[in-house]
C-alpha positions in Angstrom: 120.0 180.7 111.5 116.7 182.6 111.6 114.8 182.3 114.1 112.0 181.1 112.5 114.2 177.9 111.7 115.2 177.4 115.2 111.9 177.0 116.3 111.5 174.1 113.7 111.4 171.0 115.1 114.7 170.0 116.6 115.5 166.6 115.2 116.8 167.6 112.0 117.2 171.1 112.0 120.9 171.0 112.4 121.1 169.0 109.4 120.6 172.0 107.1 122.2 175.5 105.9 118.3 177.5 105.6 115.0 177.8 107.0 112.8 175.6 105.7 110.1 177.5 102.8 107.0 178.3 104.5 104.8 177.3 101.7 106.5 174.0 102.1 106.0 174.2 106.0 102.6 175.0 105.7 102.6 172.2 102.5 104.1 169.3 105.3 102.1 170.0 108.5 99.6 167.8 109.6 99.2 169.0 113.2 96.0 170.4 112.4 94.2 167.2 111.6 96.5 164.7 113.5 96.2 166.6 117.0 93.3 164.2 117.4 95.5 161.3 117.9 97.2 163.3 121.0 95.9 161.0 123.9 97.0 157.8 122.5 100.4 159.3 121.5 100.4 159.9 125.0 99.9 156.4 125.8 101.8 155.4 123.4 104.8 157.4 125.2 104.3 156.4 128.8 103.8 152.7 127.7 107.5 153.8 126.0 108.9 155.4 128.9 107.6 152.4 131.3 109.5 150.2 129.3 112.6 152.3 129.2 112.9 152.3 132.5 112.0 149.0 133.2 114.9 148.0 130.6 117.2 150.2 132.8 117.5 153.0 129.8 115.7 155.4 131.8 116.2 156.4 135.2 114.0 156.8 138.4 114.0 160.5 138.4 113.4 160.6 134.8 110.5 158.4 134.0 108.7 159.9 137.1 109.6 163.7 135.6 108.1 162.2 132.0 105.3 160.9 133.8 104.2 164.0 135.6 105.1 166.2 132.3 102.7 163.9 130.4 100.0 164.1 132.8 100.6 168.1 132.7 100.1 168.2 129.0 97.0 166.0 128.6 95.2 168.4 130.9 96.2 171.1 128.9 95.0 169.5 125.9 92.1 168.4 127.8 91.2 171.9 129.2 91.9 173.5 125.5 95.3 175.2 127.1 97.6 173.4 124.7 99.5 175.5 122.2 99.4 173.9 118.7 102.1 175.1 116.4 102.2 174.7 112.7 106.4 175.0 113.5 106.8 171.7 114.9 104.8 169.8 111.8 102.6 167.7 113.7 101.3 166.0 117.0 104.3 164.0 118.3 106.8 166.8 118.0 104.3 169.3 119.3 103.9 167.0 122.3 107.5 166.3 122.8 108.4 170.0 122.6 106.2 170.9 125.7 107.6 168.0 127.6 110.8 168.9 126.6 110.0 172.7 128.2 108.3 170.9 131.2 111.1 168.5 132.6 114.1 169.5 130.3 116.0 166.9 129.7 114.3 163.7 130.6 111.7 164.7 127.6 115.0 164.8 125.5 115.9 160.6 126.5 112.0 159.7 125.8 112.6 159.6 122.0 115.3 156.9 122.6 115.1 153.7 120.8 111.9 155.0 118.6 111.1 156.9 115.7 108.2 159.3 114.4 108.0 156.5 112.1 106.6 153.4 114.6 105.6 156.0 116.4 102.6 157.1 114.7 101.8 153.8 113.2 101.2 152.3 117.2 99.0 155.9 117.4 97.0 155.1 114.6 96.2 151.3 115.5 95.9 152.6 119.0 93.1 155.1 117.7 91.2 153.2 115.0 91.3 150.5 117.5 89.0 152.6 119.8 86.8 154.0 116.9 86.4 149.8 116.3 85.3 149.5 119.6 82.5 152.6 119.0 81.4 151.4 115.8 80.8 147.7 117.0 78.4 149.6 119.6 76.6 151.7 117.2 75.4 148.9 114.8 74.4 147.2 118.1 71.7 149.9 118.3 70.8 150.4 114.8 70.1 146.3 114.7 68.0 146.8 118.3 65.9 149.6 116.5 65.2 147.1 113.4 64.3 144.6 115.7 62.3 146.6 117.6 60.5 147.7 114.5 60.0 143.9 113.3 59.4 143.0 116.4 55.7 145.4 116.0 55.4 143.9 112.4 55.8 140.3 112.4 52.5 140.4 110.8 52.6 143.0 108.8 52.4 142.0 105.1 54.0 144.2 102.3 54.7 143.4 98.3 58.5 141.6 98.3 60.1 143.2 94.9 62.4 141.8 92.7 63.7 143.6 89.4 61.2 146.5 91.4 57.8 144.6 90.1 56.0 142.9 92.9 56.8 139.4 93.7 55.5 137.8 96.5 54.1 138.9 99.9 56.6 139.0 102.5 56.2 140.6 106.5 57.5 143.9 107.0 59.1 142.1 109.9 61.2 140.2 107.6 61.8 142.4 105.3 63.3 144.7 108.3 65.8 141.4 109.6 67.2 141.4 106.2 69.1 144.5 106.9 69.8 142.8 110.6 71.6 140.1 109.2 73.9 143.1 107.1 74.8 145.3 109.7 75.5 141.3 112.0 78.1 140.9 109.2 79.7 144.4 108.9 79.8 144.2 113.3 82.2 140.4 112.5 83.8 142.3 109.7 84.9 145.2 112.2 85.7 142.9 114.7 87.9 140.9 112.6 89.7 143.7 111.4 90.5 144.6 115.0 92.2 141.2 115.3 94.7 143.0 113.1 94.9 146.2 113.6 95.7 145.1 117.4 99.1 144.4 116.8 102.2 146.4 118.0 104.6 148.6 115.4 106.5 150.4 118.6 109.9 149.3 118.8 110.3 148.1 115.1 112.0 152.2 115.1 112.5 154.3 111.8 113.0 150.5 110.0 115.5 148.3 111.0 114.7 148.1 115.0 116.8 149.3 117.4 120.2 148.5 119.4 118.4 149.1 122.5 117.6 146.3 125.1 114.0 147.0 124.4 111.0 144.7 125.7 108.5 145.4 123.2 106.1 142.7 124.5 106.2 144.6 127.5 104.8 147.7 126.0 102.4 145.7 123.9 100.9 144.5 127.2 100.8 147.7 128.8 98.1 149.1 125.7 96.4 146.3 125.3 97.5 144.6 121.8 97.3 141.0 121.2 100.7 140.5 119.6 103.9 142.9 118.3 104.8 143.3 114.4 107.0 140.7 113.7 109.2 142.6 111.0 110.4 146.2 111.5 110.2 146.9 107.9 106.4 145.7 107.7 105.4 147.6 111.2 106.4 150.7 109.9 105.1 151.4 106.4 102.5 149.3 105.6 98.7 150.8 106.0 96.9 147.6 105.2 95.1 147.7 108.5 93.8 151.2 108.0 92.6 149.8 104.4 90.8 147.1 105.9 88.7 149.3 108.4 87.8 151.6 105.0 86.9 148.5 103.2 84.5 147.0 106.0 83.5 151.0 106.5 82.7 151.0 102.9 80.4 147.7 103.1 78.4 149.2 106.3 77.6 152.3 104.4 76.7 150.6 101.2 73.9 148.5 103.8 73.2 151.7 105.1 72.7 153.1 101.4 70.2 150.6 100.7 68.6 151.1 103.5 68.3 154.8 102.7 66.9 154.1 99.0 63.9 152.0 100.3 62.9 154.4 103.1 63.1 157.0 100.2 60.5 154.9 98.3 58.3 153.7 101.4 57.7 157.6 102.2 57.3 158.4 98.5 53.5 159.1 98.3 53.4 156.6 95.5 54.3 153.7 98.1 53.6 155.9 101.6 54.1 152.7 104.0 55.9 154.3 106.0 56.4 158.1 107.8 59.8 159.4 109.4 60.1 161.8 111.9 59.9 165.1 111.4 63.0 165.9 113.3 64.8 163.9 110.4 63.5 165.5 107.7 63.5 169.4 106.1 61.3 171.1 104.1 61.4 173.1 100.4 62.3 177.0 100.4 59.5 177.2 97.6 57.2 174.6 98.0 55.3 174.8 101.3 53.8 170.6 101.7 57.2 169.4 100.9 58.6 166.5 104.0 61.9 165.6 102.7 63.5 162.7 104.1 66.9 164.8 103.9 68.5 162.2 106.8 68.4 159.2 104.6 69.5 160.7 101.1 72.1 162.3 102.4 73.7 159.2 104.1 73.0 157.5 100.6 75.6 160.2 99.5 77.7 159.9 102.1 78.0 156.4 100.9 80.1 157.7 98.3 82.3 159.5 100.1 83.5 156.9 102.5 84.4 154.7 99.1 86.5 157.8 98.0 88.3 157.8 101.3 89.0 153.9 100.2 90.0 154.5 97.5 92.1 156.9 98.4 94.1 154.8 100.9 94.2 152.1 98.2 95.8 154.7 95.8 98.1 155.7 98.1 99.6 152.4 98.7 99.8 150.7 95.7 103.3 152.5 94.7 105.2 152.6 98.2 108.6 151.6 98.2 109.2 149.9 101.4 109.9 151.2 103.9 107.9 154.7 105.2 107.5 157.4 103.1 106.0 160.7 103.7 103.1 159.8 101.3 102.2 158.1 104.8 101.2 161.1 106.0 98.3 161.4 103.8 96.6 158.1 105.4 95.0 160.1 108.9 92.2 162.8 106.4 90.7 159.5 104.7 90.9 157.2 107.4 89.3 159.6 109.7 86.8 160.9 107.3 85.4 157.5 106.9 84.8 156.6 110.9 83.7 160.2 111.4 80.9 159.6 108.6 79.9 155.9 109.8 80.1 157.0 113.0 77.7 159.8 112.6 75.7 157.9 110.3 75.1 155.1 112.6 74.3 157.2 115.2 71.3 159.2 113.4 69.8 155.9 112.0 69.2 154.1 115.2 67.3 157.3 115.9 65.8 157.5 113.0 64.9 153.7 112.7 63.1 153.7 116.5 61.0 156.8 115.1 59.8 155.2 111.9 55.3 155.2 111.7 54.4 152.0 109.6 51.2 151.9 107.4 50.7 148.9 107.2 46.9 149.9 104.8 48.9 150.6 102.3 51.2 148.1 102.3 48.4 145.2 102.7 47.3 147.1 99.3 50.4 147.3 97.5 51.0 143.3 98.1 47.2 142.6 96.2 48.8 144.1 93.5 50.5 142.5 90.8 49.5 138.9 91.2 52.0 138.2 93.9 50.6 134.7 94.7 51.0 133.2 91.6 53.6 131.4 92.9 51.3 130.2 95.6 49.2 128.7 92.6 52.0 127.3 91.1 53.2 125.3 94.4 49.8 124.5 94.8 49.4 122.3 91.7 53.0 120.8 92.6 51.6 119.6 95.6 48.5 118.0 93.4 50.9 116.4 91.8 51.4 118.6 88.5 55.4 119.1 87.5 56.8 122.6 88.2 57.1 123.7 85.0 54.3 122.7 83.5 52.6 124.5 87.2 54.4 127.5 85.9 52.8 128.0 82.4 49.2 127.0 84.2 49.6 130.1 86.0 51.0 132.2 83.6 48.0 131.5 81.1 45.8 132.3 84.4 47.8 135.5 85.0 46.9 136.8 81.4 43.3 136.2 81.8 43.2 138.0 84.9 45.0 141.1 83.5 43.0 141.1 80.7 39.9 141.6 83.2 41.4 143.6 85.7 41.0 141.2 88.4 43.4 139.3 91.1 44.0 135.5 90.8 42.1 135.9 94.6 39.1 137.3 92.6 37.9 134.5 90.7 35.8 132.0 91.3 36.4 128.2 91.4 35.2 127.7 88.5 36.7 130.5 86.8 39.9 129.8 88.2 39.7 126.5 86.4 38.9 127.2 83.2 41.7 130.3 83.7 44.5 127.5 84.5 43.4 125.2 81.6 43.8 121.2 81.7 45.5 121.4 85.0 42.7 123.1 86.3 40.8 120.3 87.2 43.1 119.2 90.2 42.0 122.3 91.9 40.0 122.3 94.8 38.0 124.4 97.2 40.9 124.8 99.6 42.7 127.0 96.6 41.8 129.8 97.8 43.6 130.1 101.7 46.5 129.5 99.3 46.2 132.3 97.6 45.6 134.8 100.4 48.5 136.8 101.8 48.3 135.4 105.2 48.3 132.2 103.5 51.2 132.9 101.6 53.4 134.1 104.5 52.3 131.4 106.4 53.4 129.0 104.1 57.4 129.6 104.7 57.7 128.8 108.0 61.3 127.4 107.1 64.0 128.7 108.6 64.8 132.1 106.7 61.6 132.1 105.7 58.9 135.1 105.9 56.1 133.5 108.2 55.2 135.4 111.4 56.0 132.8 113.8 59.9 132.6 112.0 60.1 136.1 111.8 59.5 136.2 115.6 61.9 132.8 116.2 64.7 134.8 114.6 64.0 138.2 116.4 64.5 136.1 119.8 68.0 134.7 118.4 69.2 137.8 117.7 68.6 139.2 120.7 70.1 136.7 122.5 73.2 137.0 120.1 73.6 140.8 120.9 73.1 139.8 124.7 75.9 137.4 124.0 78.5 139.7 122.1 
């Protein structure tokens, strides 16, 4: 035996007649991307070891030499004094080596009654459960910088779009707690998610359990998780949980996506309400005035990424056997990869967002454009007691007249109004004109959900109080 192949990792190696190939070692290691889930393996270990001894399996001098070895190695992880090798495949075996050379054989008996195979499943619920708990924080501030923005512009009155024409005036204000209500959804979809990712795989062992007197509600207690896995089989090969977090992952980038498409536009001279920060933005090597808003397109394609990593995950699912495979081991790049990018995302957004100069000239002008109270018209002769569709072709006939003279509903006189709506016209009165004004119009829906200042600022307040609350 080469020895090469006795460094490989001890469980097996006595198994076979040859080293193993070393484009295949190099093909199966994962220690250089899974070392990252080192501290909870630790905690994973010494809630293990606790347990073991509790249960009698381990003895005083033991657990205590474990203990002290663990504590040992997370410094030199901590401290960047660890030695990674490639030899020993990846993170737990790397980890129990060292112990192993710290405290001999007591490292040896801490493998007892578990496998790599719950083992890294309780490491990976362990960790995505933490990068839960920082992503819940981050969309707190990215909704605090979009109320703090609405909370400037309850006033402010921009052109709502649908289809990308102009519709009807809305407040910037409102227009910003649209995207608070999202990112309020994708915070209960990540919180939800955590309700199942919080459950304990340790002890369900390579499949079928273990012939140990283990307490497995014992170590479940001792990290924190609501409940155990109820069937071995299940614990240990299924990756639903790490699906779930892409999936909600996925949604909060595709808000975030959205979010970068409209501040595209808004900077676009051709809108130019708004201005971002320089320090989130680059410039052209060739053309010298260029301000790009690189922060924001980038996260739109970023958006994409984080479905690929879902889709991934999905992929490699759907033709498992039960129960583990080694497919598993390509679960930890994806599902990484996607709470890196929201994470960072996230991050530079509620930066981004508090930095964020509103022009509120040129949206005022953009919302006279495109006859965006004829609606307003419309409900006005509802009100006189006209039906709503015959309201409807009123204004439309009115809205051709005006476009054929270049002028705004706003800009005609009474009379000319009148004769512009036809037979209904005659309802009309002098007080036609406060309903056609912006102000008028956003003052108007003051129902609940609806774009008038004084909601805008009603639902500001309740979602402050419901991030005070959370």
């Amino acid at each position: 035996m080469t020895e090469q192949f006795s460094r490989k990792a001890e469980a097996w190696s006595a198994r076979f007649s040859e080293p193993m190939s070393a484009l295949l070692k190099r093909y199966t290691a994962s220690v250089s991307f899974d070392q990252r889930l080192a501290f909870v393996d630790i905690d994973g270990s010494l809630a293990h070891a606790e347990m073991l001894h509790h249960v009698g399996i381990l003895s005083d001098d033991d657990h205590a030499a474990i203990v002290g070895g663990m504590g040992r190695i997370r410094h030199e992880i901590e401290s960047g004094g660890f030695k990674w090798s490639i030899d020993l495949e990846d993170v737990h075996l790397n980890i129990e080596r060292r112990l192993t050379e710290l405290v001999g054989d007591a490292g040896k008996r801490l493998h007892t009654a578990r496998s790599r195979n719950d083992q890294v499943a309780t490491d990976m619920r362990l960790w995505l459960r933490g990068a839960v708990d920082v992503l819940r924080t981050r969309l707190v501030a990215v909704q605090v910088a979009l109320l703090d923005l609405a909370d400037g512009h309850a006033e402010t009155i921009l052109p709502g779009f649908t289809h990308m024409q102009v519709a009807q005036p809305v407040t910037f204000g409102h227009h910003l707690l649209a995207y608070v209500e999202m990112f309020a959804r994708d915070d209960e979809r990540f919180a939800d998610c955590r309700k199942r990712i919080n459950r304990l795989p340790l002890g369900a062992a390579a499949l079928a359990g273990t012939s140990f007197p283990i307490d497995r509600e014992r170590v479940a207690k001792t990290l924190g998780f609501d409940d155990v896995c109820h069937n071995s089989l299940d614990a240990v090969s299924d990756r639903d949980f790490a699906i779930e977090f892409a999936s909600a992952a996925s949604l909060a980038m595709m808000h975030i996506s959205r979010l970068s498409e409209e501040l595209v536009l808004w900077m676009s001279p051709r809108f130019g309400f708004i201005d971002i920060a320089d320090r989130f933005c680059t410039g052209s090597s060739i053309m010298p005035q260029k301000k790009n808003p690189d922060a924001a397109e980038l996260a739109r394609g970023k958006t994409g990424r984080v479905y690929g990593d879902l889709m991934g995950l999905l992929t490699l699912m759907k033709g498992q056997p039960l129960t583990y495979n080694k497919d598993n081991q390509e679960d930890k790049e994806p599902l990484f990869d996607a709470a890196d990018t929201l994470d960072d995302t996230l991050a530079i957004f509620a930066e981004m967002i508090a930095g964020i100069t509103v022009k509120p000239d040129a949206m005022r002008a953009a919302a006279l454009e495109g006859f965006a109270t004829a609606t307003d018209l419309a409900d006005y002769l509802v009100k006189k007691g006209l039906p709503f569709r015959d309201a409807h072709e009123a204004v439309a006939h009115a809205v051709r007249v005006c476009a054929d003279r270049g002028v705004d509903l706003s800009d005609l006189s009474l009379d000319e109004l009148r004769d512009a709506v036809g037979p209904a016209g005659e309802s009309i009165g002098d007080d036609v004109h406060a309903a056609l004004t912006l102000e008028g119009s956003v003052a108007s829906r003051s129902h609940v959900g609806g774009t008038a200042p004084l909601r805008v600022r009603d639902e500001i307040a309740l979602h402050r109080m419901r991030l005070r609350e959370r």
